[in-house]
C-alpha positions in Angstrom: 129.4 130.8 24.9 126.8 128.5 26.9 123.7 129.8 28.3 124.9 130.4 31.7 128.1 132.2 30.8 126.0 134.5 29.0 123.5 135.1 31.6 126.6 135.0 34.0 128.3 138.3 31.9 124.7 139.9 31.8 124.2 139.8 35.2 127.3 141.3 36.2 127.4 144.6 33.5 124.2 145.0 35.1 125.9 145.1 38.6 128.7 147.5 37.3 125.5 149.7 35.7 123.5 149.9 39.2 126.3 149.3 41.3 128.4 152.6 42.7 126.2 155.0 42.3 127.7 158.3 44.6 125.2 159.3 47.5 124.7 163.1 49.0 123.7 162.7 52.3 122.6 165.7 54.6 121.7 165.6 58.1 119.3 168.2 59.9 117.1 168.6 63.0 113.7 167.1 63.2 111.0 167.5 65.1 107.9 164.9 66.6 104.9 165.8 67.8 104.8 162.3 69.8 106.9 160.5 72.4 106.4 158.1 75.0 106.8 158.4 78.8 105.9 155.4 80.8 103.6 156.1 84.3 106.3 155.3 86.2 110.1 154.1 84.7 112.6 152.0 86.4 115.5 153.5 88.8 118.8 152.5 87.7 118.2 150.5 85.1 118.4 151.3 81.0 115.2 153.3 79.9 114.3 153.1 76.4 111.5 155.7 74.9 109.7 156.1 71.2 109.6 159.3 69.4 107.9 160.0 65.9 109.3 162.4 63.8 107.1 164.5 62.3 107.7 165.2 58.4 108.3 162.6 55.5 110.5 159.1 56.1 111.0 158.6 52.3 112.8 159.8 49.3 111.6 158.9 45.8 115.4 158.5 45.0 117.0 157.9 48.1 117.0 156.9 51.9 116.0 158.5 55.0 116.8 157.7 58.7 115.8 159.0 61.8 118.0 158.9 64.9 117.5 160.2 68.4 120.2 161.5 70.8 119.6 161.5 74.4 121.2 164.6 76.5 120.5 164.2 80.6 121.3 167.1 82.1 120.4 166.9 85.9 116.6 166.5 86.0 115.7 167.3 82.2 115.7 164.7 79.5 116.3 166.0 76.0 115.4 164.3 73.1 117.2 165.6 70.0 115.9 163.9 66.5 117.9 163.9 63.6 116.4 163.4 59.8 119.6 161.8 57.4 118.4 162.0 53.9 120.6 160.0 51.6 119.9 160.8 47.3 121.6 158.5 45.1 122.4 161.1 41.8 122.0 157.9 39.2 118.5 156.5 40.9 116.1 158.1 38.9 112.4 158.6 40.4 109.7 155.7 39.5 108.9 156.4 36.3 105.4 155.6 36.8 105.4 159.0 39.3 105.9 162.9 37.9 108.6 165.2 40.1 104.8 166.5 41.6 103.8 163.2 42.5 107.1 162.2 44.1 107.1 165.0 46.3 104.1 164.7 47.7 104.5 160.5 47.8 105.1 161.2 51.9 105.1 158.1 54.4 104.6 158.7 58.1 107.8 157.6 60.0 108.3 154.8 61.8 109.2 155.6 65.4 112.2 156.1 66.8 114.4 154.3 69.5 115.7 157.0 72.3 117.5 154.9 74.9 118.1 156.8 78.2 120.9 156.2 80.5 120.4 154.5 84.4 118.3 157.6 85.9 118.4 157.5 89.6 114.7 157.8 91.3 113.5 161.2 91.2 111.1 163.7 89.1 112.5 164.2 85.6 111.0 166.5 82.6 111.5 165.0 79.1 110.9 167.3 76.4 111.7 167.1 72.8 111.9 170.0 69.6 108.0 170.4 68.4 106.4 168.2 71.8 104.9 169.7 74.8 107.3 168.6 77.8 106.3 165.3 80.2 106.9 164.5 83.4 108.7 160.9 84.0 108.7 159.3 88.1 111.5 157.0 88.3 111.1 154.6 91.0 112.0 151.0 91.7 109.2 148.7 90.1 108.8 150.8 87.2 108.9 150.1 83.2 112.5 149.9 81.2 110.7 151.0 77.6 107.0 152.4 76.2 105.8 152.8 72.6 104.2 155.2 71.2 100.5 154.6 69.7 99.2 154.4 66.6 98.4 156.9 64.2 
């Protein structure tokens, strides 16, 4: 068997050996403590805000992904946040890292996209689970997104 082959027949039993592993994912409610309202946001056009979820945006064996779901209901703007936390059952935890240390291993989270329909000009309140509300204007000449700052 040449060198290649071999490396070739390594590689993939390696593949089949990481490869397949079964994920549990579960998907809650999350809070932020943070969003974005621009001074003044543009009628009838696309509006897109930042949230950031509070809590921890990693897994030591897994994935987690925020998404945000926009309800408009008349002149309030709801912002619901969802956590999806994905643990793969073979990935085992660095080893370098105890089950303590991997717990408390928390990165902030990235923020996250909320896109709001057209709004027609007008007074709106956006609020969002754990965030005290905000008032939006929507008026020609204004902004179609904001961010959120830094922490």
């Amino acid at each position: 068997m040449t060198t290649f082959a071999r490396w070739v027949s390594v590689s993939l039993l390696l593949l089949g050996a990481c490869g397949g592993a079964p994920e549990e994912c579960t998907t809650a409610e999350a809070t932020t403590d943070q969003f974005c309202v621009p001074a003044t946001a543009e009628a009838q056009q696309a509006l897109t805000l930042q949230a950031r979820p509070t809590g921890c945006s990693n897994v030591c064996n897994g994935t987690v992904e925020f998404q945000c779901e926009v309800v408009v209901q008349g002149t309030v703007i709801t912002l619901g946040l969802s956590r999806t936390e994905c643990v793969e059952e073979q990935r085992p935890q660095p080893p370098f890292m105890s089950s303590s240390e991997c717990t408390l291993a928390c990165a902030i989270p990235d923020p996250v996209a909320c896109n709001v329909p057209a709004l027609a000009a007008g007074t709106y309140t956006v609020r969002a689970e754990g965030a005290a509300d905000q008032t939006l204007e929507v008026a020609s000449g204004g902004a179609t997104q904001c961010t959120v700052g830094s922490l």
